[in-house]
C-alpha positions in Angstrom: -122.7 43.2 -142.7 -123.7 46.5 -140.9 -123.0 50.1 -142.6 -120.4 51.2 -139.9 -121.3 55.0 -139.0 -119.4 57.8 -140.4 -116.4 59.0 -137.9 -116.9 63.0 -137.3 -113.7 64.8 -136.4 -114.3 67.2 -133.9 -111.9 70.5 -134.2 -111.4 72.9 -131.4 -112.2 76.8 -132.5 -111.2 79.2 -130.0 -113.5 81.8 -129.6 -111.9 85.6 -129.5 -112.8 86.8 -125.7 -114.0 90.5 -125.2 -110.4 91.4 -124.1 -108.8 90.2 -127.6 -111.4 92.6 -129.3 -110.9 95.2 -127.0 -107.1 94.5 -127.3 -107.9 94.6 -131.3 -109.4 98.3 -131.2 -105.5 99.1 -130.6 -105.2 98.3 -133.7 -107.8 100.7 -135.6 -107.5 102.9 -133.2 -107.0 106.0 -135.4 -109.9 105.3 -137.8 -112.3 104.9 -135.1 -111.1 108.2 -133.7 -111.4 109.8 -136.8 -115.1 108.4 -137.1 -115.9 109.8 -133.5 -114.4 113.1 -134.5 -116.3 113.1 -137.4 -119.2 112.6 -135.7 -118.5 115.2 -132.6 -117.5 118.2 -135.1 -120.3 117.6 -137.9 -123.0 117.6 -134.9 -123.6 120.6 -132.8 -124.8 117.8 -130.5 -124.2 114.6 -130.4 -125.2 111.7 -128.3 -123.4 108.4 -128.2 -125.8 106.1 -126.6 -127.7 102.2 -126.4 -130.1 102.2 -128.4 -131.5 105.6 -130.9 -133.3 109.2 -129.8 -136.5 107.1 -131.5 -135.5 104.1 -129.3 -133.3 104.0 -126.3 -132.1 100.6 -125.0 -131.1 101.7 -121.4 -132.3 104.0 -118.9 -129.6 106.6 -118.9 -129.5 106.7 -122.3 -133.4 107.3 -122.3 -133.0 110.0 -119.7 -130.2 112.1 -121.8 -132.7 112.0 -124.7 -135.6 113.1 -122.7 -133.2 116.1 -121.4 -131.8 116.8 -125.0 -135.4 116.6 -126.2 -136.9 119.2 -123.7 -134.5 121.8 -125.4 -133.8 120.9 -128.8 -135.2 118.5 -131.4 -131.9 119.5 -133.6 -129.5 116.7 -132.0 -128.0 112.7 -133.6 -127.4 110.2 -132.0 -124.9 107.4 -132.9 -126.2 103.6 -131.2 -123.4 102.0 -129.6 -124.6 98.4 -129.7 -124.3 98.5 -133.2 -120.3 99.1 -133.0 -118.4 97.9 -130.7 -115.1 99.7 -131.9 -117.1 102.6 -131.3 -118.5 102.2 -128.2 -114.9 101.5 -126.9 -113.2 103.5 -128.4 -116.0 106.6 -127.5 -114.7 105.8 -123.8 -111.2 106.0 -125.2 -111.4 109.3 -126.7 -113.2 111.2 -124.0 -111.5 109.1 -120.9 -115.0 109.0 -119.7 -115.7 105.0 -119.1 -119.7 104.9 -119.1 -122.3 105.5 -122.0 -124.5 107.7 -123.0 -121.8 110.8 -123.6 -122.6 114.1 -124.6 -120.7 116.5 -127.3 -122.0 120.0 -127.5 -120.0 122.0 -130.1 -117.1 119.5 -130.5 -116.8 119.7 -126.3 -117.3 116.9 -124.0 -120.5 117.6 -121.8 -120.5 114.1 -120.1 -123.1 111.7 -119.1 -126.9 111.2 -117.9 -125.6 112.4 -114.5 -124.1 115.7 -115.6 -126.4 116.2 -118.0 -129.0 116.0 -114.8 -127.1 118.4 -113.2 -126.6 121.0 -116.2 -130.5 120.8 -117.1 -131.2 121.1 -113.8 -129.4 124.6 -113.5 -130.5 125.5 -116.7 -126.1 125.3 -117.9 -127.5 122.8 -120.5 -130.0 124.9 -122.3 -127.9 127.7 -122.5 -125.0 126.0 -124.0 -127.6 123.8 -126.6 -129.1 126.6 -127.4 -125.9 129.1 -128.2 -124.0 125.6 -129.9 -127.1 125.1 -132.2 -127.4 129.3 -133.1 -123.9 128.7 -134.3 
């Protein structure tokens, strides 16, 4: 007689979409604000972007560094891709809805394309440069 094969029972897992974890950030809301604060007021200026200053993961993100760079070495960075309560609740907190995002002395500068502009006019050194005198 012939060894009859093992029956598998096959279970369905639902998988959490991005919505439910977005949904979920509702939840811990307040502690993820309180880590972005954190971050924003212990920084005279802070970049929340993809990737690190040592290495970006996006183009924008690469940009603002190069502009933070060309005034200051004295700036952190937080990597987004490493927390996604972070990265939506950054968007959250500032009601800005792209990444990289700026914070010069606890204020919302805004992203690569502001940051173009500011450099550009010579706004961003000057606020840098009197937030990291501070």
């Amino acid at each position: 007689m012939a060894a009859r094969a093992p029956q598998l029972r096959v279970t369905a897992v639902r998988m959490a979409s991005f919505d439910d974890a977005v949904s979920n950030l509702d939840n811990i809301g307040g502690d993820v604000n309180s880590r972005i604060e954190q971050l924003v007021t212990d920084n005279k200026v802070m970049l929340f972007m993809k990737g690190n200053k040592m290495f970006p993961q996006c183009g924008f993100s690469n940009t603002a560094v190069m502009i933070l760079k060309s005034i200051t070495p004295e700036f952190e960075t937080f990597d987004v891709l490493s927390d996604e309560a972070v990265r939506e609740g950054v968007k959250k907190y500032s009601s800005w809805p792209t990444i990289p995002q700026c914070y010069i002395d606890g204020e919302f500068v805004g992203g690569c394309d502001l940051l173009i502009e500011m450099y550009e006019s010579g706004e961003l050194a000057e606020m840098v440069e009197k937030a990291v005198a501070s």
